[in-house]
N, C-alpha and C positions, 0 to 999 in steps of 0.2 A: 413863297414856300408852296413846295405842290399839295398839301391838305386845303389853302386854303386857295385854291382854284375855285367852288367852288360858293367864296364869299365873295358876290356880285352886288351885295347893296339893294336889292331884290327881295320879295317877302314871297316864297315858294310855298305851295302845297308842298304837304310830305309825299314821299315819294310815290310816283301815281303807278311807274309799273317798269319792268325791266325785262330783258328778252336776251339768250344767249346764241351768238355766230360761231360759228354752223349751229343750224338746232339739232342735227342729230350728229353723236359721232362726238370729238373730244372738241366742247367749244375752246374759243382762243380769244373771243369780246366779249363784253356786256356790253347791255345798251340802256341806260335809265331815262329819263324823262319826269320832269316838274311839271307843274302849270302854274300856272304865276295867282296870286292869293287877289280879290277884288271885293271890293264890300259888298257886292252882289252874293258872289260866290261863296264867302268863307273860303273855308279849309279844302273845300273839292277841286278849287281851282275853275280857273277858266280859260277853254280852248282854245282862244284866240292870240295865245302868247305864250310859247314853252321852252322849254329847254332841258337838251337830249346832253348827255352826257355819256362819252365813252369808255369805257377802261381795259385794259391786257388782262386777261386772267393765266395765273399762274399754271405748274402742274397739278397744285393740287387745287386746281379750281378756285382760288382765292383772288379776288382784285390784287391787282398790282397797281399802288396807288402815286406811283411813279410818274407815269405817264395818264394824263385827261385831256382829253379831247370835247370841248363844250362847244353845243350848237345851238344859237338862239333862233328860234322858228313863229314870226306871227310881228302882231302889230305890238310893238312894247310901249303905246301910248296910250294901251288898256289901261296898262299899270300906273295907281296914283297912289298914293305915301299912306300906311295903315298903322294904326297903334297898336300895341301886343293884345291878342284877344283876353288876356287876365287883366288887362291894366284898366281899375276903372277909373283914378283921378289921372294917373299922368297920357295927356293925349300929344304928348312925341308920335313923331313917327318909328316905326320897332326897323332896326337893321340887325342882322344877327351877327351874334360876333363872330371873329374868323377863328378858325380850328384849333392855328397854333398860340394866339391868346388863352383859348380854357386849357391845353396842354401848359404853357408858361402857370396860369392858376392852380392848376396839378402838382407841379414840379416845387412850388412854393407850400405843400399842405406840410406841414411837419403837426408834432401830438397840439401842440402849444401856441400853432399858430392862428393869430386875431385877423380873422377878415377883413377889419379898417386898415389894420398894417400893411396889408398883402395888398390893398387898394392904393393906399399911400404910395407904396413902392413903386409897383404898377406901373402907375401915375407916373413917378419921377425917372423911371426908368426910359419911358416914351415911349416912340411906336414907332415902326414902318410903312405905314400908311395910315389913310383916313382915321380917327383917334375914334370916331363912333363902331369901328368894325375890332381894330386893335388894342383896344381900350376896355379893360371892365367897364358896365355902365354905371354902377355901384357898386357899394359893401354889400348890397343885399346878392346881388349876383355871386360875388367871391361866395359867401356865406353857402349860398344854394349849394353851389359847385364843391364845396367841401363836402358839403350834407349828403351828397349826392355818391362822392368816393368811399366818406362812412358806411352807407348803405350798402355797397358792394365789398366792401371788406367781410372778408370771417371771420375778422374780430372786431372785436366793440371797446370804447374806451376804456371798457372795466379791465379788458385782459394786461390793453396794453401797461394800464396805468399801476395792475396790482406787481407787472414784470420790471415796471420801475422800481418801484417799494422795496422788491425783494432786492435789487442791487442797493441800495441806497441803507439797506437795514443791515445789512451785509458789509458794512465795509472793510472789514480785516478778511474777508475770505473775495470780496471783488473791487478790482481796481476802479473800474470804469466798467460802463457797457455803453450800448449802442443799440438803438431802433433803426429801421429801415422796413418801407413800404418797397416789395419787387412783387409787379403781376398778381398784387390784389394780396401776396403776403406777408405777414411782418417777420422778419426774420431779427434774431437776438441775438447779439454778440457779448458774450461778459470775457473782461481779463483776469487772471486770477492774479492778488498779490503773493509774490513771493516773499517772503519772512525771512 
């Protein structure tokens, strides 16, 4: 999938800097750049190993994440295997998961759904590659990644849960209804019974 171009199995600084072709005038590329994470370095990265990453920008200046062009620049025997900097008992090495994994975790959040489940599934559903990059690493991960979509919602369980109620106490005036999460909002669908 072209989002996860660029999960490489690599532990990157965040992004160090990015530069637009032509600079003056209506660009038409980006240019981004990593630097690869070394226990020296932390989070700042270290010189000696990078990677530049291309993208189309649209008209309205937006990447087009269609096409990526990735260039690895430097000695990538800097690079040796790091544990997530939050992690203090599990000393795994951290590979980040790939993009359309936490979209697949996305697409799974409904009001009611249980983390372990959404892992179990996951799980049995399997993967297209490496299971450390396509794979939740946990239920605590699903967990996060839910926490994380609540967060940006503008609504909070209380709204959605009291627009349940109101269908469910309702039922000579509604048939059913319907939730649905689009672009951060929750839109309500009720049927009315006809009598």
């Amino acid at each position: 999938m072209t989002e996860d171009c660029l999960s490489d199995g690599y532990f990157w600084s965040t992004r160090s800097g990015s530069k637009r072709y032509p600079e003056k005038g209506y660009a038409l590329i980006i240019k981004r750049y990593n630097k690869i994470r070394t226990a020296e370095t932390g989070r700042i990265g270290d010189e000696r190993f990078k990677r530049y990453y291309y993208r189309l920008l649209g008209q309205d200046g937006e990447e087009d994440f269609m096409f990526t062009l990735v260039h690895y620049i430097g000695d990538e025997k800097v690079y040796k295997d790091l544990r997530h900097g939050n992690s203090k008992k599990n000393q795994r090495p951290y590979i980040r998961t790939a993009a359309s994994t936490l979209r697949r975790m996305e697409k799974k959040k409904t009001i009611f759904a249980q983390p372990q489940l959404v892992y179990q599934e996951m799980k049995e559903e399997g993967t297209i590659g490496p299971a450390l990059m396509y794979l939740p690493r946990n239920c605590k991960q699903v967990a996060n990644r839910f926490a994380i979509m609540e967060a940006m919602s503008p609504f909070g369980k209380d709204e959605i849960l009291l627009t349940s109620q109101l269908g469910f106490l309702n039922r000579d005036f509604f048939h059913s209804f319907f939730i649905s999460y689009q672009n951060s909002n929750v839109l309500v669908y009720f049927a009315r019974v006809i009598k």
